[in-house]
PDBQT receptor file of N, H, CA, C and O in Angstrom, charges set to zero:
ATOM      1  N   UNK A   1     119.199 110.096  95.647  1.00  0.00    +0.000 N 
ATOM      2  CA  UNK A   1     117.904 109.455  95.638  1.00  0.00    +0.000 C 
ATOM      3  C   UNK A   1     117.380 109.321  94.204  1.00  0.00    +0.000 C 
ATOM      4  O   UNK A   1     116.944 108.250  93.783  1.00  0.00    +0.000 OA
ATOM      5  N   UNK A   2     117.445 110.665  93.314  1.00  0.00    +0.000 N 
ATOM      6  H   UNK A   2     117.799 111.536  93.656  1.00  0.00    +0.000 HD
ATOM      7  CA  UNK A   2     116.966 110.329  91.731  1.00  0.00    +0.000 C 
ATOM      8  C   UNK A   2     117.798 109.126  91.231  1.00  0.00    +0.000 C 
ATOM      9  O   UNK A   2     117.200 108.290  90.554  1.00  0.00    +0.000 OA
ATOM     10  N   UNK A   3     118.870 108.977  91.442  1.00  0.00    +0.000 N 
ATOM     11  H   UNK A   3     119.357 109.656  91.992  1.00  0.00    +0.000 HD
ATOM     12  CA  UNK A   3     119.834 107.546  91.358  1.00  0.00    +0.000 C 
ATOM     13  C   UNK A   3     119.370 106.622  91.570  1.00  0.00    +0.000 C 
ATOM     14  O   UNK A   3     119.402 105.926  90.555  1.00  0.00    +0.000 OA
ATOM     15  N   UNK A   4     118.890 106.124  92.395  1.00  0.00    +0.000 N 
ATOM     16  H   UNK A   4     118.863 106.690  93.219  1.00  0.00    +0.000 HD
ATOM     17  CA  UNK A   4     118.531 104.987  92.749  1.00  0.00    +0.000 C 
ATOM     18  C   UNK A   4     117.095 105.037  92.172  1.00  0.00    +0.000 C 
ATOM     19  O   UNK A   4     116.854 104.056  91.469  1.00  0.00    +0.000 OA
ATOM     20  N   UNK A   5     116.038 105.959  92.289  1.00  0.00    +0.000 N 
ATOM     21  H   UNK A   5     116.234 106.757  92.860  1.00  0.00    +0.000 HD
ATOM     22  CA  UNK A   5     114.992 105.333  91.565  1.00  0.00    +0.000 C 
ATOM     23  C   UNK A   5     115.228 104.850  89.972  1.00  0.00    +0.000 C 
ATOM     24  O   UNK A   5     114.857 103.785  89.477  1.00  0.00    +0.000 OA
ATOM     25  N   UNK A   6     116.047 106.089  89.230  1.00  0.00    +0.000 N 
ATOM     26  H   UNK A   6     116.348 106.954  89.632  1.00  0.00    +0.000 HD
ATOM     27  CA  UNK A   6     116.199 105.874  88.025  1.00  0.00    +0.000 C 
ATOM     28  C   UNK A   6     116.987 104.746  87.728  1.00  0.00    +0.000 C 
ATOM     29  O   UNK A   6     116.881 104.259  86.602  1.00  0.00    +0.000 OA
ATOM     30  N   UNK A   7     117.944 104.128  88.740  1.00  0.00    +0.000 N 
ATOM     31  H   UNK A   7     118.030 104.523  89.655  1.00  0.00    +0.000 HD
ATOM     32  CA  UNK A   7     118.353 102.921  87.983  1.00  0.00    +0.000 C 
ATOM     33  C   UNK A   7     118.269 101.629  88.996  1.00  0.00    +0.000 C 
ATOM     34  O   UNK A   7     118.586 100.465  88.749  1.00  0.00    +0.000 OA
ATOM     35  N   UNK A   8     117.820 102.109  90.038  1.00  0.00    +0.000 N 
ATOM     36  H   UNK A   8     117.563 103.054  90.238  1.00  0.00    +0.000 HD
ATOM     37  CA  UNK A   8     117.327 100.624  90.881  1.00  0.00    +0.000 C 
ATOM     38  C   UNK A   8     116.258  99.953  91.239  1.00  0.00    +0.000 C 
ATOM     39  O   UNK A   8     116.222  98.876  91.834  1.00  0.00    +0.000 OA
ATOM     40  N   UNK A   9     114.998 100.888  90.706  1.00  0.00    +0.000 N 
ATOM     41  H   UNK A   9     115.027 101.763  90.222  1.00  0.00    +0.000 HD
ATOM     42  CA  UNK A   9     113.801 100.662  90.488  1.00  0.00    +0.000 C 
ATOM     43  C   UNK A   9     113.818  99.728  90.545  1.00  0.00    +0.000 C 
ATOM     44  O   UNK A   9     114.819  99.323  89.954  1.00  0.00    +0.000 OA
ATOM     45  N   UNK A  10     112.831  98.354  91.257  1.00  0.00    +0.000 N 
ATOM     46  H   UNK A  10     112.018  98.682  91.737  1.00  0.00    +0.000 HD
ATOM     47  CA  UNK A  10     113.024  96.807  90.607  1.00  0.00    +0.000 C 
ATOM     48  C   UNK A  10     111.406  97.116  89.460  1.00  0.00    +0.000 C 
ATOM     49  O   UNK A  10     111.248  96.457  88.433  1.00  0.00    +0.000 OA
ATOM     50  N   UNK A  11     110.792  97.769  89.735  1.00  0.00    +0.000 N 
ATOM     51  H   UNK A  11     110.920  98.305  90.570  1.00  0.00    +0.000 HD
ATOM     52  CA  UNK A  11     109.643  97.615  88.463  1.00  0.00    +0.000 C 
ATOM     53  C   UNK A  11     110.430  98.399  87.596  1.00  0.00    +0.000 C 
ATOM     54  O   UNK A  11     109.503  98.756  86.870  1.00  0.00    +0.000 OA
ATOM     55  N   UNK A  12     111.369  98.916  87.134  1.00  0.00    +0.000 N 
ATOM     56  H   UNK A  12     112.123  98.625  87.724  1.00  0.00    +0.000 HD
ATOM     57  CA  UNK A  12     111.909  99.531  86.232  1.00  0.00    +0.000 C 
ATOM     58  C   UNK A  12     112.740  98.521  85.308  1.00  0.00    +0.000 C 
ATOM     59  O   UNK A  12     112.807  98.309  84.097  1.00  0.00    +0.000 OA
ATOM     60  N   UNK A  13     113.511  97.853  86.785  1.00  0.00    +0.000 N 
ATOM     61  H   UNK A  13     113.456  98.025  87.768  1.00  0.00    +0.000 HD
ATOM     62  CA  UNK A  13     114.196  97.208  85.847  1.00  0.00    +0.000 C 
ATOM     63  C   UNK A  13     113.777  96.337  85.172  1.00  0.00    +0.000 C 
ATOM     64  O   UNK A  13     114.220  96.192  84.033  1.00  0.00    +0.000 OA
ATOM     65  N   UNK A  14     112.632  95.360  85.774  1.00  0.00    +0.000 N 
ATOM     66  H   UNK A  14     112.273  95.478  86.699  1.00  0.00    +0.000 HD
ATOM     67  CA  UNK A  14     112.021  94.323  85.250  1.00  0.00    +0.000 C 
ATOM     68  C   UNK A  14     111.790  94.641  83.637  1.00  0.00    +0.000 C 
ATOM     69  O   UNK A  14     112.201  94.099  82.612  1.00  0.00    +0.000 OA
ATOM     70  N   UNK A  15     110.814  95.940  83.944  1.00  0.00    +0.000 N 
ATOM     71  H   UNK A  15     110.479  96.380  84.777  1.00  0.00    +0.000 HD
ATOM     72  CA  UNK A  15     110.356  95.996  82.465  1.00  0.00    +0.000 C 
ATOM     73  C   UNK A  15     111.610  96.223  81.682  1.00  0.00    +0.000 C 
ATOM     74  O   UNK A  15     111.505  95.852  80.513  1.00  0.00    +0.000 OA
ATOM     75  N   UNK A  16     112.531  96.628  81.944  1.00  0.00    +0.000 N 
ATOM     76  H   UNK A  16     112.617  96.929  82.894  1.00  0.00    +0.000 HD
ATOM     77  CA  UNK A  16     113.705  96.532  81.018  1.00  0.00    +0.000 C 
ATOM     78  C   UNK A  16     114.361  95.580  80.214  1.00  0.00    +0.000 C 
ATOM     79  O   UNK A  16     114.607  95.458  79.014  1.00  0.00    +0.000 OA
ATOM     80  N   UNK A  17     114.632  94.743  81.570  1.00  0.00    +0.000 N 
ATOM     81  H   UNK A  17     114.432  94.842  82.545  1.00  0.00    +0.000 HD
ATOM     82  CA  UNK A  17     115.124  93.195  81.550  1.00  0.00    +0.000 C 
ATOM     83  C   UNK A  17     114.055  92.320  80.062  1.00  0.00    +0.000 C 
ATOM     84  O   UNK A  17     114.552  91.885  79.023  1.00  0.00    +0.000 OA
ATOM     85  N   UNK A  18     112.587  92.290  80.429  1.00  0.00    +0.000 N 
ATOM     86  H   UNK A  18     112.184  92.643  81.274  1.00  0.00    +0.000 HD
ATOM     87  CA  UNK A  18     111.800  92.270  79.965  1.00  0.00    +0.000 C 
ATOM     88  C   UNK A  18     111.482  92.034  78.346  1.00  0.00    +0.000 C 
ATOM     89  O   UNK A  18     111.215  91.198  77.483  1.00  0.00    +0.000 OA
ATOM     90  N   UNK A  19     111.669  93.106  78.561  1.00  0.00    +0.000 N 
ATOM     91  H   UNK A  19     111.887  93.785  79.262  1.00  0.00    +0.000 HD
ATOM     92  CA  UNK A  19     111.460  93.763  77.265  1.00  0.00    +0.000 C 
ATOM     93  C   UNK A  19     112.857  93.464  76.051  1.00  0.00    +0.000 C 
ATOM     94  O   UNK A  19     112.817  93.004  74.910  1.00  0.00    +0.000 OA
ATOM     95  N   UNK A  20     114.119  93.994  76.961  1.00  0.00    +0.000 N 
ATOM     96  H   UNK A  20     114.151  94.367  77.888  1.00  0.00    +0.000 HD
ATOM     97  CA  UNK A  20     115.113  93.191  76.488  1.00  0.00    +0.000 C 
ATOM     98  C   UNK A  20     115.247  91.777  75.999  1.00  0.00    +0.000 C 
ATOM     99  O   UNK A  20     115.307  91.552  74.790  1.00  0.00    +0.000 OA
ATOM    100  N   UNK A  21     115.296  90.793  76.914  1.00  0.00    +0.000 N 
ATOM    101  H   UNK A  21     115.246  90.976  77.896  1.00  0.00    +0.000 HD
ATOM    102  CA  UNK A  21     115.761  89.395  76.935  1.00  0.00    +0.000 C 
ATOM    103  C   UNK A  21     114.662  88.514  76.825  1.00  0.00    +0.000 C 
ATOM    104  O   UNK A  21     114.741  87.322  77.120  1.00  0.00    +0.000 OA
ATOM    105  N   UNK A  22     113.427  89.180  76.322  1.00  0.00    +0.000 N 
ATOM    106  H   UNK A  22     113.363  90.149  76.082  1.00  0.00    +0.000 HD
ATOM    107  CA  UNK A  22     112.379  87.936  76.170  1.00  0.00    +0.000 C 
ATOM    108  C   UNK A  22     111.158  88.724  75.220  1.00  0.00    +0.000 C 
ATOM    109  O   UNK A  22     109.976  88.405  75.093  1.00  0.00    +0.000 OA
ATOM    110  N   UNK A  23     111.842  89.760  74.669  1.00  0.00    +0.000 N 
ATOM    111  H   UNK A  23     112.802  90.019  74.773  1.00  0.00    +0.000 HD
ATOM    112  CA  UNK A  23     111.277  90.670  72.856  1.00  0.00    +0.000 C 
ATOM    113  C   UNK A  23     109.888  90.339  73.703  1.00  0.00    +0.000 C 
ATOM    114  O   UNK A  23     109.220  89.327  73.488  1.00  0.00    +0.000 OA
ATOM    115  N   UNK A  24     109.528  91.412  74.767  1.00  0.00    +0.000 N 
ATOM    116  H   UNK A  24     110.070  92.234  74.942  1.00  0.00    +0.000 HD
ATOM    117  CA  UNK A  24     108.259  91.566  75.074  1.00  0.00    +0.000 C 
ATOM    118  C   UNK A  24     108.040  92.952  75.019  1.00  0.00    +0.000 C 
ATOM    119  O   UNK A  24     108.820  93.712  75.593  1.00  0.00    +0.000 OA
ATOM    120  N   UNK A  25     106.661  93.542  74.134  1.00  0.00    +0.000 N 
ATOM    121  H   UNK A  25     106.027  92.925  73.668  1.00  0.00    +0.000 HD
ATOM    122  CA  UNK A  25     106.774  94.830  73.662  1.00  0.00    +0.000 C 
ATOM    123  C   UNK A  25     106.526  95.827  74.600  1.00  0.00    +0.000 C 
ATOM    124  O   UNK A  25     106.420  95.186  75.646  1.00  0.00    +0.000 OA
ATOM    125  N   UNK A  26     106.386  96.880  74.839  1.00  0.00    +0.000 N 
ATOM    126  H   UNK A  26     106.472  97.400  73.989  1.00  0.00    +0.000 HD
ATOM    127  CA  UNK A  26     106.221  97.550  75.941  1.00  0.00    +0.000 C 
ATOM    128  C   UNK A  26     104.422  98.245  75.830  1.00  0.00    +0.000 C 
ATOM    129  O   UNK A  26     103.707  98.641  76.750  1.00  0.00    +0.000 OA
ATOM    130  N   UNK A  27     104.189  98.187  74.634  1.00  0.00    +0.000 N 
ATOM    131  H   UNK A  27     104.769  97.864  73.886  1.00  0.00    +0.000 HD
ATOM    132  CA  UNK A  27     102.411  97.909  74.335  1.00  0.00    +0.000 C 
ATOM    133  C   UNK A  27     102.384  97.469  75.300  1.00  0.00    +0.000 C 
ATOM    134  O   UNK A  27     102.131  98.115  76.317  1.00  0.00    +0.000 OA
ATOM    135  N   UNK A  28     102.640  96.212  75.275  1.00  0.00    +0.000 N 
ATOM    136  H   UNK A  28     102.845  95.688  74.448  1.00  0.00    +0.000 HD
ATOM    137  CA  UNK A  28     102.062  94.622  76.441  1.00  0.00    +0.000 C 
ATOM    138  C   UNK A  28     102.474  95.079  77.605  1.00  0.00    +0.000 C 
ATOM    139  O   UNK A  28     101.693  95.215  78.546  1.00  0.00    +0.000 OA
ATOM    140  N   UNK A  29     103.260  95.258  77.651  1.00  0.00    +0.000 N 
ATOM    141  H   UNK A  29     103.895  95.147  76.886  1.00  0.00    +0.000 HD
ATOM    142  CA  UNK A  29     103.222  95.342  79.446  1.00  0.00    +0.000 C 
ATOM    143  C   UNK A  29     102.477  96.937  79.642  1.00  0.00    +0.000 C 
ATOM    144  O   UNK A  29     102.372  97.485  80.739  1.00  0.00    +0.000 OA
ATOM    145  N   UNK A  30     102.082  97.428  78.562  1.00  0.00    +0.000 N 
ATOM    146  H   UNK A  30     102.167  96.982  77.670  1.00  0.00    +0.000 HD
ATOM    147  CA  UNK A  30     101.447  98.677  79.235  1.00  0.00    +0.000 C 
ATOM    148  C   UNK A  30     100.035  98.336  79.705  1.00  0.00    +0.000 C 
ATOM    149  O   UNK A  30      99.407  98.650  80.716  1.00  0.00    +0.000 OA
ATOM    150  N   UNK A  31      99.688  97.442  78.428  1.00  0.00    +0.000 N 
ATOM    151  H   UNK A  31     100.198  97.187  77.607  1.00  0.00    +0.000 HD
ATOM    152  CA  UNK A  31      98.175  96.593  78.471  1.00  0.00    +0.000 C 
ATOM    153  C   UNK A  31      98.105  95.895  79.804  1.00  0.00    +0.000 C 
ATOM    154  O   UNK A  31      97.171  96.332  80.476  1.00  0.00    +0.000 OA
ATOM    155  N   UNK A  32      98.674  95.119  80.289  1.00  0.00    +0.000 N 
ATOM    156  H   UNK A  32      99.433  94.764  79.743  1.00  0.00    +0.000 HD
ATOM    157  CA  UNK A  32      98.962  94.551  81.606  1.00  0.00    +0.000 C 
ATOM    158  C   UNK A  32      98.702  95.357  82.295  1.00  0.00    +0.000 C 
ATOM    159  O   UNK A  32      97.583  95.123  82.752  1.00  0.00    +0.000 OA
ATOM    160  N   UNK A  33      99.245  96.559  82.809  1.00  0.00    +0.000 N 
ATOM    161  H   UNK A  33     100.154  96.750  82.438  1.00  0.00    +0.000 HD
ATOM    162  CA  UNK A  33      99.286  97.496  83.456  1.00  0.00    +0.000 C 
ATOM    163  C   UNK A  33      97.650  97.934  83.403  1.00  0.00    +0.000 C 
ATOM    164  O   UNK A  33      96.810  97.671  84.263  1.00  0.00    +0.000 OA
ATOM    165  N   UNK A  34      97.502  98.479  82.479  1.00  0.00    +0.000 N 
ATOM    166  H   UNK A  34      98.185  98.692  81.781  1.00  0.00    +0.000 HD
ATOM    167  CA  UNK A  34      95.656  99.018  82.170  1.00  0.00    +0.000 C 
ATOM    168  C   UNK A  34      94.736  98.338  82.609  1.00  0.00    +0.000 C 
ATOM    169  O   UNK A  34      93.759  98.886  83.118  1.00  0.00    +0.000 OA
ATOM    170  N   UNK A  35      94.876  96.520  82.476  1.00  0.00    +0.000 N 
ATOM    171  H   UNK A  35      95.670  96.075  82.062  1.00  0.00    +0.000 HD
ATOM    172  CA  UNK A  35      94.374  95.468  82.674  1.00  0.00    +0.000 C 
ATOM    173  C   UNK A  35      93.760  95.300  84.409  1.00  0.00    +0.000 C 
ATOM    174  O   UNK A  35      92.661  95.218  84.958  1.00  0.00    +0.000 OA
ATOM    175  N   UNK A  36      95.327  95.313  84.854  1.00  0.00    +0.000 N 
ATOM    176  H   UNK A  36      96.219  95.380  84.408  1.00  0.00    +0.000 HD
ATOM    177  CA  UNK A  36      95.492  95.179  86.356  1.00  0.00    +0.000 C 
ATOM    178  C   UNK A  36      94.518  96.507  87.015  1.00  0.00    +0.000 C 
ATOM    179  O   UNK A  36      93.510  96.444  87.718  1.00  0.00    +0.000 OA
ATOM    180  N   UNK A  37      95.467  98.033  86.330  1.00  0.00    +0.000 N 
ATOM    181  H   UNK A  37      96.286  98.084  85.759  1.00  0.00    +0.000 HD
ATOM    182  CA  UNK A  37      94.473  98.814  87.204  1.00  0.00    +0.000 C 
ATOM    183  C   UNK A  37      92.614  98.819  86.880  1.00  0.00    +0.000 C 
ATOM    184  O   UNK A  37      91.742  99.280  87.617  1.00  0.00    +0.000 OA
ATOM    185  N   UNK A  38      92.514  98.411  86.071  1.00  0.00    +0.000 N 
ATOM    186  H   UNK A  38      93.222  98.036  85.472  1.00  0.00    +0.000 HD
ATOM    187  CA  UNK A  38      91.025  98.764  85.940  1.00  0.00    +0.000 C 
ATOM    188  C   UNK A  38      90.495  97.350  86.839  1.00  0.00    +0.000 C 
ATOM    189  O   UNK A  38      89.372  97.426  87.338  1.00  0.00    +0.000 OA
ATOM    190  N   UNK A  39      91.330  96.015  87.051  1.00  0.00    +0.000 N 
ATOM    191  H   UNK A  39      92.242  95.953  86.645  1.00  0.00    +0.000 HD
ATOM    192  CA  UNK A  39      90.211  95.076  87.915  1.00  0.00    +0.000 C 
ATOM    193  C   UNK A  39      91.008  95.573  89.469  1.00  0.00    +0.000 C 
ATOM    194  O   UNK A  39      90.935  94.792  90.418  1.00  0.00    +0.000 OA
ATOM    195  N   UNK A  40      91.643  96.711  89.603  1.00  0.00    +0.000 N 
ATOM    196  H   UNK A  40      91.702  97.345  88.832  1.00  0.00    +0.000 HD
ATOM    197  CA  UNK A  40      92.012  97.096  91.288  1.00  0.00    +0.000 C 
ATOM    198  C   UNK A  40      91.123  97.902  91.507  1.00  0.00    +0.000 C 
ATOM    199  O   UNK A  40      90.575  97.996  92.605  1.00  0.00    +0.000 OA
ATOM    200  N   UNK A  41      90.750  98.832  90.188  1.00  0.00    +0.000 N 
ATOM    201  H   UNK A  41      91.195  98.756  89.296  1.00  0.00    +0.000 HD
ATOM    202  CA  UNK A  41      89.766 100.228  90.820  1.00  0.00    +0.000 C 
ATOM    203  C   UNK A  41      87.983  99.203  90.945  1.00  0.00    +0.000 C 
ATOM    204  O   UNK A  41      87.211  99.613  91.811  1.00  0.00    +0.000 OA
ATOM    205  N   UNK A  42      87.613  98.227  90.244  1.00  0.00    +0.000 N 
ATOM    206  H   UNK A  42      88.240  97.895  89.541  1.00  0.00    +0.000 HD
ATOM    207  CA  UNK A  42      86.613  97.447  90.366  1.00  0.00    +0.000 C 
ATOM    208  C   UNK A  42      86.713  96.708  91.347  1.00  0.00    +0.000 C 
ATOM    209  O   UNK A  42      85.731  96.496  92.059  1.00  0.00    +0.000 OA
ATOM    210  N   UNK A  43      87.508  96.346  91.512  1.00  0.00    +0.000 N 
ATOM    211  H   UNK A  43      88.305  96.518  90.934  1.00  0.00    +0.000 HD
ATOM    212  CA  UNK A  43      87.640  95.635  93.353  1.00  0.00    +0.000 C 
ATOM    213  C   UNK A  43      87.228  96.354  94.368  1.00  0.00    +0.000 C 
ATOM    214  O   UNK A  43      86.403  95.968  95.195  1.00  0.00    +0.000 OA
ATOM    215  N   UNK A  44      88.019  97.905  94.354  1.00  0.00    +0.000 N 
ATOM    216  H   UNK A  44      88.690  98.219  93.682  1.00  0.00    +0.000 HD
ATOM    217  CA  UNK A  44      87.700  98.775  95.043  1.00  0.00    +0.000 C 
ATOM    218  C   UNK A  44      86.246  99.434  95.813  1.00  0.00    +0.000 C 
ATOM    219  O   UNK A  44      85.618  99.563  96.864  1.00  0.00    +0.000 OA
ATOM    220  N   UNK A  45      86.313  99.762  94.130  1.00  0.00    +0.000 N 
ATOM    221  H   UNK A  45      86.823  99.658  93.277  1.00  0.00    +0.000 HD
ATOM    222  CA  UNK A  45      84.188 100.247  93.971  1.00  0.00    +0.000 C 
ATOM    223  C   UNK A  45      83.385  99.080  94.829  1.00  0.00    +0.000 C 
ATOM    224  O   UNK A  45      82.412  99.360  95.528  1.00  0.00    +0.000 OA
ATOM    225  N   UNK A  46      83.962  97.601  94.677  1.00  0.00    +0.000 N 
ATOM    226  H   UNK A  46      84.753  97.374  94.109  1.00  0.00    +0.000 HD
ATOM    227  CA  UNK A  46      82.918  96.777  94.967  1.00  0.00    +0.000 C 
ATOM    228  C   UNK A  46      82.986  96.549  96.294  1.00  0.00    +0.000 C 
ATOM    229  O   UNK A  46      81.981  96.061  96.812  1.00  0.00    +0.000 OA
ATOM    230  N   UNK A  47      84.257  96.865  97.216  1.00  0.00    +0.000 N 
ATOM    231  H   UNK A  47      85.073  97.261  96.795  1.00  0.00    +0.000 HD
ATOM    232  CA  UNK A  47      84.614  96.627  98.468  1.00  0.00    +0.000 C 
ATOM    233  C   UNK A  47      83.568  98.063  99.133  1.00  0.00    +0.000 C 
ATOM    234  O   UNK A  47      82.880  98.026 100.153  1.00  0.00    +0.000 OA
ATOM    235  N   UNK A  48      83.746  99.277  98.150  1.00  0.00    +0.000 N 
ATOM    236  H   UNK A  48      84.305  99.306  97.321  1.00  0.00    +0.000 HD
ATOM    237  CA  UNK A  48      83.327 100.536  98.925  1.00  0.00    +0.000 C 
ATOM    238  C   UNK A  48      81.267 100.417  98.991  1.00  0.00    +0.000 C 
ATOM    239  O   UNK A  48      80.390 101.071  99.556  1.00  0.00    +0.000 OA
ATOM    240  N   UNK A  49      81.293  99.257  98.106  1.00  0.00    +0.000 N 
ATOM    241  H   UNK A  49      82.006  98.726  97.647  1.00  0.00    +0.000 HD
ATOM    242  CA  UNK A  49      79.606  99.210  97.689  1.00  0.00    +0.000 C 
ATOM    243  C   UNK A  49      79.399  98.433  98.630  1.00  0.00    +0.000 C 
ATOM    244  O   UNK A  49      78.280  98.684  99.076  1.00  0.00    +0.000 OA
ATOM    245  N   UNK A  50      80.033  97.350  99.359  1.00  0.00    +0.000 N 
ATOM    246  H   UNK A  50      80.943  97.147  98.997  1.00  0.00    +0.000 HD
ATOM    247  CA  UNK A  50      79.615  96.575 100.257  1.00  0.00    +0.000 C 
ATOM    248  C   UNK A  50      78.851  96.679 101.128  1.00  0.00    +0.000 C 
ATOM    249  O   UNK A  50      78.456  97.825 100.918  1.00  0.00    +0.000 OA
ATOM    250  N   UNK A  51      78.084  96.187 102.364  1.00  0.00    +0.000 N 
ATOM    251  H   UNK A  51      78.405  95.256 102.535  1.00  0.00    +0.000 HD
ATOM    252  CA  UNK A  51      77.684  96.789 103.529  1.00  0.00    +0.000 C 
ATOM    253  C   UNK A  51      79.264  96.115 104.160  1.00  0.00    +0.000 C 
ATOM    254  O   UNK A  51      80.230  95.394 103.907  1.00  0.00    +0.000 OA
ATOM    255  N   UNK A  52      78.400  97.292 105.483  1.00  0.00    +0.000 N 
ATOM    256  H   UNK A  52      77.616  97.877 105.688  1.00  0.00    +0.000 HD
ATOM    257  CA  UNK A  52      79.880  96.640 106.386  1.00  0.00    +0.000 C 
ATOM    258  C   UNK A  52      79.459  95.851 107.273  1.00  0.00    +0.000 C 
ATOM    259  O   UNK A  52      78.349  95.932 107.798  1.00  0.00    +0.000 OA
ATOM    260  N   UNK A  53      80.476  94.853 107.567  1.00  0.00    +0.000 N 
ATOM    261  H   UNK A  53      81.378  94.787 107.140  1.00  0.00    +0.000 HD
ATOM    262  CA  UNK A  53      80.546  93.840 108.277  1.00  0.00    +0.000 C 
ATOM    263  C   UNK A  53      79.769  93.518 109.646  1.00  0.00    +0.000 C 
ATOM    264  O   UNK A  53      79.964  94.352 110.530  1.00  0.00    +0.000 OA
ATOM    265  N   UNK A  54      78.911  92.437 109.970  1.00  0.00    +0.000 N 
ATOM    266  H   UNK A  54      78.753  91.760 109.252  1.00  0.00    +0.000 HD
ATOM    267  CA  UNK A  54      77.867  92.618 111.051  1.00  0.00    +0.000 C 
ATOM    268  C   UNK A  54      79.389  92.148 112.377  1.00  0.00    +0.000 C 
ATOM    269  O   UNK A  54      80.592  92.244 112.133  1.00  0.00    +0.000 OA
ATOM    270  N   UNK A  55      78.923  91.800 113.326  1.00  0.00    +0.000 N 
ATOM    271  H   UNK A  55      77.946  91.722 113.524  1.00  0.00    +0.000 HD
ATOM    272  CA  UNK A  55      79.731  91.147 114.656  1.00  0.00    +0.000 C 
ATOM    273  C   UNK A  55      79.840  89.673 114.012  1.00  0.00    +0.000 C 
ATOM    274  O   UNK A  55      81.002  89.276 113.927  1.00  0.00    +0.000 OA
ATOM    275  N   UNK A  56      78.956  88.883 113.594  1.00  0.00    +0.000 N 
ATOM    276  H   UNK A  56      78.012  89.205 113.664  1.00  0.00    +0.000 HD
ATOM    277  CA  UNK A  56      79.395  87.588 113.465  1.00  0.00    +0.000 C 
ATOM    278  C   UNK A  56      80.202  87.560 112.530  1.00  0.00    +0.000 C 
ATOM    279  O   UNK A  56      80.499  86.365 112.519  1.00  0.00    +0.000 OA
ATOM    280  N   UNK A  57      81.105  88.306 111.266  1.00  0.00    +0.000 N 
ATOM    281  H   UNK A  57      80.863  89.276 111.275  1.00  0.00    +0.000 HD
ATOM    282  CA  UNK A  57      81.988  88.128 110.536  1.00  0.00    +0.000 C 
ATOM    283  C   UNK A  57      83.143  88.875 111.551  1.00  0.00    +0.000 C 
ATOM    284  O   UNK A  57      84.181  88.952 110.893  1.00  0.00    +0.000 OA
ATOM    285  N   UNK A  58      83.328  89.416 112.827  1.00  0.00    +0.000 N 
ATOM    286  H   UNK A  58      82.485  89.353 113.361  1.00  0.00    +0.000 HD
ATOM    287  CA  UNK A  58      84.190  89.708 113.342  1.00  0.00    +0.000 C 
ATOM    288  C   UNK A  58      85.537  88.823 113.212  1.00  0.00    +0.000 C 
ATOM    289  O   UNK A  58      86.714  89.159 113.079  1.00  0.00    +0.000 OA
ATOM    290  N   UNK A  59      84.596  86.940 113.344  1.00  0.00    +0.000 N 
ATOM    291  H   UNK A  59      83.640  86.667 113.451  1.00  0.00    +0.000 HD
ATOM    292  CA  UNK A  59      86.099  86.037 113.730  1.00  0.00    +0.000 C 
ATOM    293  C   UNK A  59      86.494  85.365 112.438  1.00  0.00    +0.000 C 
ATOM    294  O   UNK A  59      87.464  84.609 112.383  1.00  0.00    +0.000 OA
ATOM    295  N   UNK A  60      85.738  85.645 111.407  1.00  0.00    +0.000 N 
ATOM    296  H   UNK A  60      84.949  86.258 111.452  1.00  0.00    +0.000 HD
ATOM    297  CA  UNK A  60      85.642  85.016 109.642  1.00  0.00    +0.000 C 
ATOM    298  C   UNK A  60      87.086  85.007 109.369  1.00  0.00    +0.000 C 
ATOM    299  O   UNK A  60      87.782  85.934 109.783  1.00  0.00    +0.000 OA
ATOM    300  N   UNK A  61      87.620  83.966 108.659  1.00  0.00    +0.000 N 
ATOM    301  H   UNK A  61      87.054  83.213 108.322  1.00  0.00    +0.000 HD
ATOM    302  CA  UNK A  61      88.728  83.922 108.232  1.00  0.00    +0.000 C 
ATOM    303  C   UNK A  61      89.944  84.603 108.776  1.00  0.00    +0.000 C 
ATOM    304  O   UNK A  61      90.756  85.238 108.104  1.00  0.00    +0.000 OA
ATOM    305  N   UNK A  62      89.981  84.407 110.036  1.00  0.00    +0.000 N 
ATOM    306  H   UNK A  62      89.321  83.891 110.582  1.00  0.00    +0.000 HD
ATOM    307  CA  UNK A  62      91.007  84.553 111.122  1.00  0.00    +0.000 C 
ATOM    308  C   UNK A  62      91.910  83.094 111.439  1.00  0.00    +0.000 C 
ATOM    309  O   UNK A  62      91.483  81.990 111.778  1.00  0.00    +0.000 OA
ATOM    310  N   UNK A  63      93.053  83.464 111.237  1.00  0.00    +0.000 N 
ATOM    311  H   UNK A  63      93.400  84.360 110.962  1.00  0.00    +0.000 HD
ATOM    312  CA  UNK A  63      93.911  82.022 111.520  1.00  0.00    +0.000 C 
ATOM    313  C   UNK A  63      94.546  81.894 112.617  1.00  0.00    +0.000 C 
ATOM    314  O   UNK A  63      95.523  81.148 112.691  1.00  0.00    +0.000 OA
ATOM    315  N   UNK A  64      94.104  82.591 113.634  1.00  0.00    +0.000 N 
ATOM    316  H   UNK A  64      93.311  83.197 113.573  1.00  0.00    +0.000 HD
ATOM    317  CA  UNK A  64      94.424  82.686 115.204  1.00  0.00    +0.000 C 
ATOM    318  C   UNK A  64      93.329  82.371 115.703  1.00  0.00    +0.000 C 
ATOM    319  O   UNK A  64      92.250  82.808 115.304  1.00  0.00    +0.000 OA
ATOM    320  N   UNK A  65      93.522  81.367 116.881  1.00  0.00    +0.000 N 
ATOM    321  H   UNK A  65      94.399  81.012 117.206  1.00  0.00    +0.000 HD
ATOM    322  CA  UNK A  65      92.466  81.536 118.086  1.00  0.00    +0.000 C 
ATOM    323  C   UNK A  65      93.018  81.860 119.513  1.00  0.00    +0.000 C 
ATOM    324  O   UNK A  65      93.710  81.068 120.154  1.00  0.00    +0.000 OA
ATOM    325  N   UNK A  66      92.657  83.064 119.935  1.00  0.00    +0.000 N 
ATOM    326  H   UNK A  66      92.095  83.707 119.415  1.00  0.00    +0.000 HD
ATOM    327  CA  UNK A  66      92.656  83.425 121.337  1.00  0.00    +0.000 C 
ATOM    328  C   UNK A  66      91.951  82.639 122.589  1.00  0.00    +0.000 C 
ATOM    329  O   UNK A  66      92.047  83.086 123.732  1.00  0.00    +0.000 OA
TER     330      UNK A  66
């Protein structure tokens, strides 16, 4: 199992590949990384700040009809 994470990772390898074959620094993709988590944990906060949902958003953006 340490096998396969350590070398089949696909986010592992990417950044490898990456970083290799297209001289992208690993700064940058760390920045990316920092980037992404700080607008997931602000998504978060803003989903947890919400009110919750009345009955009439029950059928909102549902792509089924029963």
């Amino acid at each position: 199992m340490k096998n396969i994470r350590a070398n089949k990772d696909c986010i592992r390898r990417f950044r490898d590949r990456v970083t290799r074959d297209f001289n992208i620094a690993t700064s940058e993709l760390d920045a990316i990384d920092a980037e992404v988590g700080k607008l997931i944990d602000e998504a978060a906060a803003e989903a947890r700040a919400a009110p919750d949902p009345g009955p009439a958003d029950l059928l909102t953006d549902v792509y089924i009809k029963y």
